[in-house]
N, C-alpha and C positions, 0 to 999 in steps of 0.2 A: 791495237789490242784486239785479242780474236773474239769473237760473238758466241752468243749462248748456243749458235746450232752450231759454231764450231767446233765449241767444246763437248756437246753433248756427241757428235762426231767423231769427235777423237779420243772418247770416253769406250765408247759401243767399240770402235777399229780395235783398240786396245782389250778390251773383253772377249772379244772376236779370237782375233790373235793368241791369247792365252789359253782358253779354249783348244784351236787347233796345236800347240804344241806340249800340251799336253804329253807326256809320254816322250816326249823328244829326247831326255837322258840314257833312256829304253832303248830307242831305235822305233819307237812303235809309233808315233803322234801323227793324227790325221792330215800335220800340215804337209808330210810327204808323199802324201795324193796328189796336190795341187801345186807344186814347184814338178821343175824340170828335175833329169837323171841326175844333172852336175848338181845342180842347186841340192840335190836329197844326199847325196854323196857326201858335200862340202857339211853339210846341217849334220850327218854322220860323225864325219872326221870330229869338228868341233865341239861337237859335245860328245866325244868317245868319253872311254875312261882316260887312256894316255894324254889327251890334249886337256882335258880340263885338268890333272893332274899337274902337269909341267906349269901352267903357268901360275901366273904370282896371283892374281883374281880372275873370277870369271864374270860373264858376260853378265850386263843387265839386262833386266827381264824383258825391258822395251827391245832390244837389239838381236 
């Protein structure tokens, strides 16, 4: 069972995280400063309009 600093941990990582993707539906969220060209590409593609579109559900907000 994980500890109170792990969870306070993975509370903050997670605040963190939403924060930078922000804007990511846009194209615009800070988290495409700090990942690679592929990586900002790929975060592109997935959350275009076309791609969230086609599929049946989209992404959780953790993933």
């Amino acid at each position: 069972m994980p500890d109170a600093n792990q969870l306070a941990l993975a509370a903050a990582l997670t605040r963190r995280a939403g924060q930078l993707c922000i804007g990511l539906e846009q194209g615009v969220a800070d988290i495409y400063e700090q990942v690679t060209p592929v990586t900002a590409e790929l975060l592109r593609w997935w959350f275009g309009d076309d791609a969230c579109q086609s599929r049946a559900f989209n992404f959780h907000p953790g993933q």
